[in-house]
KOLDREN-515068 format. One line per 5 residues: their letters; for each residue x, y, z of C-alpha. Coordinates in Angstrom, 3 decimals, always signed. Each point is the difference from the previous one (the first is absolute). Last residue first. Example, Ala and Ser with C-alpha at 12.3 -4.5 7.8 and 13.67 -1.06 7.14 Angstrom:
2
sa = +13.670/-1.060/+7.140 | -1.370/-3.440/+0.660
***
This chain:
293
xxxxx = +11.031/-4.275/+82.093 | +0.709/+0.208/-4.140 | -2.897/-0.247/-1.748 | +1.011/-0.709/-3.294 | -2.130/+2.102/-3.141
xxxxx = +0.769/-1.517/-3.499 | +0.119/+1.426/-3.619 | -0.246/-1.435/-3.557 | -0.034/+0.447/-3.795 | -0.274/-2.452/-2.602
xxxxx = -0.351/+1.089/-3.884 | -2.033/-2.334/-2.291 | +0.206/-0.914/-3.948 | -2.344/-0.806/-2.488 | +1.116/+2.878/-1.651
xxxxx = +3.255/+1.599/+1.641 | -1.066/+1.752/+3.376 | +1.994/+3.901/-0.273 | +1.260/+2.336/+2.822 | -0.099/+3.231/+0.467
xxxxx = +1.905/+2.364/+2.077 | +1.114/+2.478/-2.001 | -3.031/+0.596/-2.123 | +0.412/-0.996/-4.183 | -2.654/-2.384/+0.351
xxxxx = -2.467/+2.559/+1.233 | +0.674/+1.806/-3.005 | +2.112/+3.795/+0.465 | -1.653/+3.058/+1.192 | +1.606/+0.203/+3.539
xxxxx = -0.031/+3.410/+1.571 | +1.415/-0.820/+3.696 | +1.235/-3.946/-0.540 | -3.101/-2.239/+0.005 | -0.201/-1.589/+3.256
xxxxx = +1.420/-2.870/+1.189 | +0.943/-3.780/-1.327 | +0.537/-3.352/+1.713 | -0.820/+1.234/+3.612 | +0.617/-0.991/+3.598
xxxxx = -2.268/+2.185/+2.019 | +0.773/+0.243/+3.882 | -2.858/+2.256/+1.149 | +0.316/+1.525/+3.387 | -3.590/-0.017/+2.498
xxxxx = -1.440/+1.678/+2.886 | +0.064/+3.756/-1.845 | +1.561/+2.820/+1.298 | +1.857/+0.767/-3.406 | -1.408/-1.704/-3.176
xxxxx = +1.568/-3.237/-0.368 | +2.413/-1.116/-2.346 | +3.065/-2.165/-0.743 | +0.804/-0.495/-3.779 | +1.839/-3.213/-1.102
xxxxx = +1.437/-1.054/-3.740 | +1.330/-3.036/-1.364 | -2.822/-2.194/+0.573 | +0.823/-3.662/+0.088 | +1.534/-0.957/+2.691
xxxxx = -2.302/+2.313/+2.852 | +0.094/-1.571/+3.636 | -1.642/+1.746/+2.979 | +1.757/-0.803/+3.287 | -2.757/+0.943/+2.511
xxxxx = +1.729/+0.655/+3.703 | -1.507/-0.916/+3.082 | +2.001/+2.496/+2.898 | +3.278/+1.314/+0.744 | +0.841/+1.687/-3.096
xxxxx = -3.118/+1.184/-0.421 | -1.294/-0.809/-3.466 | +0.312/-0.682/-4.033 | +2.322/-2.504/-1.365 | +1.044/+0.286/-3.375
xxxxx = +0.483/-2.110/-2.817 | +1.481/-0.513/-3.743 | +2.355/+3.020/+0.449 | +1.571/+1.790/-2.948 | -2.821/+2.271/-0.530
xxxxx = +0.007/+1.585/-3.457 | -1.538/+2.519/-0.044 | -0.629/+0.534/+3.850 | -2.988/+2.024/+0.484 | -1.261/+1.475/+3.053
xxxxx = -3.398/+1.455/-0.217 | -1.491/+3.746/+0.348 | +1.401/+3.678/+0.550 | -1.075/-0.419/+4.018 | +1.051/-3.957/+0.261
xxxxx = +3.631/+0.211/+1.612 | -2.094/+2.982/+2.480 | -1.817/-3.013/+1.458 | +3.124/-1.618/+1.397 | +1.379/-3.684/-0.503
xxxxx = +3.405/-0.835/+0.524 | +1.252/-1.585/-3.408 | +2.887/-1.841/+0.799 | +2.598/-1.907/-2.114 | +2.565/+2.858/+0.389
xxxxx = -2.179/+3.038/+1.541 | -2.148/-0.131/-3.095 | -1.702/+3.792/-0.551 | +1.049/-0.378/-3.932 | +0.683/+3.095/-1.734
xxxxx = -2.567/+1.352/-2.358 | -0.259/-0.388/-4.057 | -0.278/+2.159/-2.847 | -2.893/-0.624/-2.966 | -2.607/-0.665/+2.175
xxxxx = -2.286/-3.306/+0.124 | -3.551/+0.652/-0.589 | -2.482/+0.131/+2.780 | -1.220/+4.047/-1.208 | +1.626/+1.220/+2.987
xxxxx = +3.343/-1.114/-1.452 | +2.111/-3.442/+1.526 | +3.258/-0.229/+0.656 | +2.387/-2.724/-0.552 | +2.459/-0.647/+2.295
xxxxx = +3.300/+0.297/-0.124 | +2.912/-2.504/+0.688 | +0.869/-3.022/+1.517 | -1.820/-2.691/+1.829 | +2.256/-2.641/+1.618
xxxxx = -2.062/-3.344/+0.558 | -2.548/-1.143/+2.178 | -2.099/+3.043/+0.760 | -0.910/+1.120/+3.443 | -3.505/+1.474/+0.583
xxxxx = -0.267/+2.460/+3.221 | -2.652/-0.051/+2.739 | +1.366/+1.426/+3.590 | -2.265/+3.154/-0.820 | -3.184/-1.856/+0.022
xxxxx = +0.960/-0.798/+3.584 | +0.053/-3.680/+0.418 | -3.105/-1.835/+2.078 | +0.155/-2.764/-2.100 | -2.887/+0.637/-3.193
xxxxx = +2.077/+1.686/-2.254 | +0.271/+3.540/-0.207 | -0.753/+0.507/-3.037 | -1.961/-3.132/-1.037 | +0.912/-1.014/-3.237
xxxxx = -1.395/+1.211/-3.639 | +0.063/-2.185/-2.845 | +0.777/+1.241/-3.303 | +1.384/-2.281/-2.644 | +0.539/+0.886/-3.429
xxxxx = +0.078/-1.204/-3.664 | +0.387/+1.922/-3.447 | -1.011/-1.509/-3.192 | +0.023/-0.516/-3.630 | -1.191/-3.277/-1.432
xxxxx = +1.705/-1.246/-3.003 | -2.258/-1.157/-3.191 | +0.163/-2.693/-1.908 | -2.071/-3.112/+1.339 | -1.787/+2.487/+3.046
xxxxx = -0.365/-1.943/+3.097 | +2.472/+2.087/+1.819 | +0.625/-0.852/+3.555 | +0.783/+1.641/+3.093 | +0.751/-2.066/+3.245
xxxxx = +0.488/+1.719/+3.074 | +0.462/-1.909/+3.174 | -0.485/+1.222/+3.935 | +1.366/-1.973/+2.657 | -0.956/+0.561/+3.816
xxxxx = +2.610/-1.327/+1.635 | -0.634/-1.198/+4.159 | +0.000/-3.504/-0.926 | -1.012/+0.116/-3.686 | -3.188/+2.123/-1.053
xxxxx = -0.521/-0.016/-3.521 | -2.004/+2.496/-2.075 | +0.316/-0.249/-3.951 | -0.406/+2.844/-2.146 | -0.974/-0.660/-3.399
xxxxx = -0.315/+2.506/-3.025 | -1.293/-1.365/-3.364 | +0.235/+2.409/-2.669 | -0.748/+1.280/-3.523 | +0.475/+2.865/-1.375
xxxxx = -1.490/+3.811/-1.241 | +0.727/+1.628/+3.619 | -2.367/+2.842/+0.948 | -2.630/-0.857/-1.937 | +0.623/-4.330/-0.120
xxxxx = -0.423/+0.212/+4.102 | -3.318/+0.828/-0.525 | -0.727/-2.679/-2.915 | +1.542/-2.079/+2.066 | +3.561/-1.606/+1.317
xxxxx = +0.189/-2.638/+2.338 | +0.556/+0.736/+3.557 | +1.088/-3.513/+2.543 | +0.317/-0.129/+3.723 | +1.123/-3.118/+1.818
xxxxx = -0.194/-0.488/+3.724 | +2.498/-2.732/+2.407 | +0.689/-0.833/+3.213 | -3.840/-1.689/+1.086 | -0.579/-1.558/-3.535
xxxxx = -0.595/+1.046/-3.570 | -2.039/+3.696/+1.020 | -0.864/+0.632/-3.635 | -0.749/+3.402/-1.093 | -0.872/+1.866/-3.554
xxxxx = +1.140/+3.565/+0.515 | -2.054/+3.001/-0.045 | +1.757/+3.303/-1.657 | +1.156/+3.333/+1.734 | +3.317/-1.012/+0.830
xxxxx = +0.752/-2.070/-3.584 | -0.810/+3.917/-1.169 | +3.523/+1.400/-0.171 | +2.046/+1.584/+2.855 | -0.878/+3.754/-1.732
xxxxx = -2.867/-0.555/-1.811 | +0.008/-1.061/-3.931 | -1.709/+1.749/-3.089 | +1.420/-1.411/-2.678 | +1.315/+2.656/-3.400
xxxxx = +0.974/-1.667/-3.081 | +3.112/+0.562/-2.548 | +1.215/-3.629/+0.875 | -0.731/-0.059/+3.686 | -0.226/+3.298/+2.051
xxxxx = -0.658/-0.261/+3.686 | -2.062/+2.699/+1.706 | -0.896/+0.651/+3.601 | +1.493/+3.520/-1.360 | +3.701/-0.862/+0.511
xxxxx = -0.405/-3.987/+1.046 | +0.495/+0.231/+4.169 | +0.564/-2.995/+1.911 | +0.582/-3.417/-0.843 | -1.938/-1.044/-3.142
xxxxx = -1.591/-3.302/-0.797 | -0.230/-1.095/+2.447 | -0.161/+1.643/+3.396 | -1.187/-2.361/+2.580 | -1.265/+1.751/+3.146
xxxxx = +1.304/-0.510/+3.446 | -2.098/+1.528/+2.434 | -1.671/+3.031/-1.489 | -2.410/+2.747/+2.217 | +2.525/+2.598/+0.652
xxxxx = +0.879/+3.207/+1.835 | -3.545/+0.976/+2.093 | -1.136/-2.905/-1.518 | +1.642/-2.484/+2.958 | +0.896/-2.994/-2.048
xxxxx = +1.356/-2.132/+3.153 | +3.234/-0.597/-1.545 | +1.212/-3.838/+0.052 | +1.545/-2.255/+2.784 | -2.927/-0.246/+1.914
xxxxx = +0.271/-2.036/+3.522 | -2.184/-3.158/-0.098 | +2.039/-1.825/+2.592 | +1.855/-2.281/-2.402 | +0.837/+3.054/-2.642
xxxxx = -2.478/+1.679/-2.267 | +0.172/+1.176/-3.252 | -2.614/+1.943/-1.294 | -1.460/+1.746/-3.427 | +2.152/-1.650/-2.850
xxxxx = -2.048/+1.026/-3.119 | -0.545/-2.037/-2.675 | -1.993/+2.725/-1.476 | -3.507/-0.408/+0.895 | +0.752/-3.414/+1.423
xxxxx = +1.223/+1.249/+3.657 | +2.547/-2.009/+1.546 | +0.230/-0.859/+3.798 | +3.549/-1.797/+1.143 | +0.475/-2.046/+3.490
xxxxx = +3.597/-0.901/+1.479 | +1.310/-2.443/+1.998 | -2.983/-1.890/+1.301 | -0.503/-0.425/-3.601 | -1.514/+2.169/-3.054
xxxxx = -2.605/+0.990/-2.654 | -3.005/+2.290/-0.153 | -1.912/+1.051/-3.283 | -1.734/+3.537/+0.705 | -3.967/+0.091/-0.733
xxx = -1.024/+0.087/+3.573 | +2.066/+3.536/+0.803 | +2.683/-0.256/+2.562
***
């Protein structure tokens, strides 16, 4: 772990954030095991980054806001940008980005983001809040999660014995996604067999997973006779699974917003996908990771 990452936890559970982004880099259960991806660079080097405040692909790494063109990465920037930390106790770790004269370029408002770190019995909590300081002005915004879990986990399971099991019925097509990151135009057929997703590399060989909309507020990730993670999404209405095949990791991203549609030219605000913080107001969005032995 590197010196400048914020650790929190129990005897149940142990969590390891990074400040330069917010990012979750390691869960760890009673006996030190890693729950997370071990980063290998030969497929990828992120953990869980913080996409705000884009998910995915803008057409162009542009978004367009009343006639004007922003430049604006795919994910976002919040990944890419030191946070200010405070380690409030043992359990608990709370991140907060403010908008600057930096952040002003590619995204002409103003913003606090907080993500609060809490580590509950063997829960690790994780809490959004967005807020718009401005008096008269609403605040845009896409928000994502993308933490990437151990795969296989760390209990002697073959990596093919993993699968991820929603909690609710999930119908329908999938979206699919062009080379280019944007979201296609026609969609693919779901691989679900019923509730299950059995995991394979060759799922991931086009790219991610997307449910729009997901029905299911949770899944539980694992072999099904070992620890289990139930990862718990309320708020987001969207999930994409990824990983990039042969990798030691599978990313269980609950979203609220996606990529620009393939050829998008509309304003930002116009996006499927986006939501909107009222002046003065805030917007509150959460996820949890259970272990489950």
């Amino acid at each position: 772990m590197a010196d400048d990452w914020i650790r929190i936890g129990n005897a149940r559970l142990g969590a390891a954030i990074d400040p330069h982004g917010a990012q979750l880099s390691s869960i760890t259960d009673a006996d030190g095991r890693e729950l997370m991806t071990d980063a290998d660079p030969r497929f990828w080097t992120g953990r869980a980054p913080i996409l705000f405040p884009v998910v995915g692909a803008p057409a162009g790494e542009i978004i367009r806001l009343d006639g004007r063109d922003y430049p604006m990465p795919k994910h976002g920037f919040a990944r890419r940008r030191d946070f200010v930390a405070t380690r409030e106790s043992d359990t608990r770790a709370v991140f907060v980005l403010t908008d600057d004269a930096q952040t002003r370029a590619a995204y002409p408002f103003a913003f606090r983001l907080e993500i609060a770190f809490t580590v509950t019995d063997a829960t690790l909590a994780i809490d959004v809040t967005i807020t718009n300081p401005a008096a008269d002005v609403s605040l845009p915004a896409s928000f994502g999660f993308h933490p990437a879990f151990a795969w296989p986990l760390p209990y002697g399971r073959a990596r093919s014995d993993h699968r991820i099991t929603f909690d609710r019925d999930e119908p329908g097509m999938l979206k699919a996604i062009e080379p280019d990151g944007t979201i296609a135009p026609h969609e693919v057929p779901s691989p679900l067999d019923g509730r299950v997703l059995h995991l394979r590399d060759e799922l991931f060989v086009p790219d991610a997973l997307v449910w729009n909309p997901v029905h299911s507020d949770a899944v539980r990730y694992g072999a099904s006779d070992g620890p289990q993670l139930d990862i718990a999404f309320p708020d987001t209405p969207m999930l994409g699974i990824w990983t990039k095949p042969g990798a030691a990791y599978v990313c269980v991203e609950p979203w609220h917003g996606h990529a620009d549609p393939h050829g998008y030219t509309g304003d930002f605000r116009d996006k499927p996908g986006i939501f909107e913080v009222a002046p003065g107001g805030e917007k509150r969005i959460a996820m949890s990771v259970t272990l489950v032995v």
